[in-house]
C-alpha angles and dihedrals in degrees: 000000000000110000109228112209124190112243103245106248104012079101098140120186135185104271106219112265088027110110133189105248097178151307128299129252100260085204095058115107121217140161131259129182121213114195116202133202124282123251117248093011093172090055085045092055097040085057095045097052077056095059101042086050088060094250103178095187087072117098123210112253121241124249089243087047096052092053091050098046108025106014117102110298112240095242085056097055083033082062086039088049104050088044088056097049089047095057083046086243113143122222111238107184133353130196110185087184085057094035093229137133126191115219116194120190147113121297097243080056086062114042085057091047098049102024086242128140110215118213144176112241134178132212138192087236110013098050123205124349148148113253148149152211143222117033135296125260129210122187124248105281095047092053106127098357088092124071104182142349120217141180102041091112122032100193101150106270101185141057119197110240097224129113127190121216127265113237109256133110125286120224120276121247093026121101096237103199146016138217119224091261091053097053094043082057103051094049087048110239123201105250118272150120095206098246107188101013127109123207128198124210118185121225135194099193153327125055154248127257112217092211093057085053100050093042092052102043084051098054079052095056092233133121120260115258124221112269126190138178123210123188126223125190095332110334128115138164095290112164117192107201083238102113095184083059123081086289079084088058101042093047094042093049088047098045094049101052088038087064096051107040102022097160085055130099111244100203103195115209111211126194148146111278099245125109091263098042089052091045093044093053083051095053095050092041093054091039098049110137096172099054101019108201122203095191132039130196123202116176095168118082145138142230104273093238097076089052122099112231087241102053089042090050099044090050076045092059093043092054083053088054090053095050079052112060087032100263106140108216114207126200143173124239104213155282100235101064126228097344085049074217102285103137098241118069136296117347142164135213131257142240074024083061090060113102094224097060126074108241118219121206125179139245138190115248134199111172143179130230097297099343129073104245091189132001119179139155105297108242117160097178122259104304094037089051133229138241107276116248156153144073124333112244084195114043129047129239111286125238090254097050097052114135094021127131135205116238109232119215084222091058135267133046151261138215117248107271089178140010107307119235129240128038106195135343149210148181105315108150116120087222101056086026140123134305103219129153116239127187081336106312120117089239127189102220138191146156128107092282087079091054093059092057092036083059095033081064091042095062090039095058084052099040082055089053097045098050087224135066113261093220123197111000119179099088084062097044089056105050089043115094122225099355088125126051106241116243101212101164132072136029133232098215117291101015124054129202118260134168113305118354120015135173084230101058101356113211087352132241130333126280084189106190082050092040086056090046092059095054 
């Protein structure tokens, strides 16, 4: 008798509006990805606490050490493997550095080989998908050698965090938009096109068209960078002519670190929006040993309330990966305020939530000629959205927020009860936002997706200069003073700005020649 044990954390339940409209097609094949533990998980900690304390001493690993030390041990996807084999399932793909292995096989396959029942649900807002209750279950001799299953249901996980604005018109007297290379100027980057450097941005869905991008770089009078898409499962550049849909996203992300590192190579992640697909564009991204970026830039997330423990925890410990080997992950914190419009309550977003990413709020900007005349926390009421913000449910207070509050808009404050979103900040309303060209419409965008890219580019232009990846940075932002303007007026809901760190525009915006000093 095999003993069958639930996987801690892979618990699903019906969300309300979603119904059950039929059974699957047992018949039907589909792709499933298993992640297992990492090898000397103790050694691995100890270097990472390193890491989130500022130790320079610490050197980033490379992408060849950390699958050696710290990748899936053989015995472990030898265990993976024969338990494949015995349900009749075939690996497709395994990666020991990113500890997954990609099982491919029928449903039916699957329902026997993880004690899951498959179904075809439907939902108001998330439309048709395939999905599942109760938790997964793994035999004997793979308890506590997997760390997450994923793939086994594909509802839509993400939302991109971009906004374009509505058509009305903006006020006189006030410059209304920027392009990439205003807004680098007025938060006075250091000079810079990012030569040598590649930067990832991660994708869950829709396409670019080339001829956007050539036509936009040019009006910039800047070269066109190197842009390549690289498909992951079963993602590619497919743009779909909507420029409201993620197209928006895809187009805005590239445009803006293409401004502002233009000598650089822009490598595009593409995957399915589910919660495997999403954690699966990050690992490769982060793993990448052919394009190597040392910045990533992630503008789609989710209230951290819809995501499994499992599936929040395995994207957590890739992110880890990436602190480790030197590779910043930027991500933006959300367009809905402090619910991060989730319908109960104060929320924030993830992966924004994750300590080892730097979290990028939005502010509203007005500006004269080349210095910024008002910044403040970017809250466009409740149809024109609001910079994300808060304090993580899921994730404790990091080393370097310790002894911070949250500012409440009622008045008064709290001490961090979890780890504080965001990081930084920078311009993200829709009506001071950003001229960029999409499926061929000269478009005005917002939203805190373009603040991920504006500081991915940011970090590239100093990593150039510095002839070395910064790595993970928030322990050093954090202990630098004035390398951000603070952001001292507005509120995003619940929390308002105050004076130094606030759950509506962390630290602030760039400063970006002392931002680069710091680091």
């Amino acid at each position: 008798m095999i003993n069958k044990h639930p996987l801690p954390g892979s618990e699903r339940t019906i969300e309300q509006g979603t119904k059950v409209i039929g059974q699957c097609d047992p018949a039907e094949r589909i792709e499933v990805f298993v992640m297992l533990r990492r090898r000397q998980q103790a050694k691995f900690d100890a270097l990472m606490s390193r890491i989130e304390a500022g130790d320079p001493s610490v050197k980033p690993l490379t992408r060849e050490a950390l699958a050696k030390d710290y990748g899936a041990a053989p015995d472990d996807i030898a265990k993976v493997r024969a338990f494949a084999a015995a349900h009749g399932l075939t690996v497709a793909r395994e990666d020991p550095a990113a500890r997954s292995v990609l099982l491919s096989g029928t449903i039916a396959q699957f329902q026997s080989a993880f004690e899951v029942k498959l179904e075809n649900y439907q939902h108001h807002t998330a439309g048709q998908f395939r999905g599942r209750t109760g938790t997964v279950s793994v035999p004997d001799d793979l308890h506590g050698v997997v760390e997450a299953v994923l793939g086994l249901d594909n509802r839509p996980q993400a939302r991109p965090h971009f906004r374009i604005r509505p058509p009305f018109a903006p006020a006189r007297g006030h410059q209304a938009s920027f392009t990439p290379l205003q807004l680098a100027a007025l938060y006075q980057f250091p000079q810079g096109d990012g030569d040598g450097q590649c930067v990832g941005i991660v994708e869950l869905g829709g396409g670019y068209n080339t001829s956007d991008l050539k036509a936009y770089f040019a009006s910039l009078g800047v070269a066109s960078p190197t842009v390549k898409s690289v498909g992951v499962d079963q993602g590619g550049n497919q743009p779909s002519g909507d420029p409201n849909g993620p197209d928006g996203e895809v187009t805005l992300d590239i445009e803006i670190v293409g401004a502002i590192v233009p000598r650089s190579t822009i490598a595009v992640y593409f995957t399915q929006n589910s919660d495997a697909g999403f954690i699966d564009a990050v690992s490769r991204a982060v793993h990448d040993t052919v394009n190597k970026p040392s910045v990533i830039s992630i503008s789609w997330g989710a209230p951290e309330s819809v995501w499994t423990s499992q599936s929040m925890q395995a994207f957590n410990s890739i992110l880890q990966s990436a602190a480790a080997l030197g590779v910043t992950i930027c991500a933006a914190s959300g367009d809905s305020g402090s619910s991060d419009g989730s319908g109960g309550g104060d929320q924030v977003d993830f992966p924004a939530s994750s300590p080892y990413v730097l979290a990028c709020g939005g502010t509203s900007l007005t500006a004269s000629g080349s210095s910024i005349t008002r910044e403040v926390v970017w809250n466009d009421g409740q149809q024109g959205g609001a910079s994300g913000g808060g304090v993580s449910r899921a994730f404790p207070v990091p080393a370097w927020q310790q002894g911070l509050s949250a500012t409440l808009s009622g008045g008064g404050s709290e001490p961090l009860s979890g780890r504080g979103v965001p990081d930084v900040a920078g311009d993200a309303s829709p009506v001071t936002g950003y001229s960029v060209l999409i499926d061929g419409t000269q478009t005005v965008v917002g939203g805190t997706s373009a603040v991920a890219p504006l500081w991915a580019g940011l970090i590239a232009r100093i990593n150039a200069a510095k002839g070395q990846p910064v790595g993970f940075v928030n322990a050093k932002l954090y202990k630098a003073q004035g390398v951000c303007n603070d952001i001292t007026q507005g509120n995003n809901g619940s929390f308002a700005a105050s004076a130094g760190w606030d759950a509506c525009t962390g630290l602030g915006s760039p400063i970006g020649q002392k931002v680069a000093g710091a680091l």
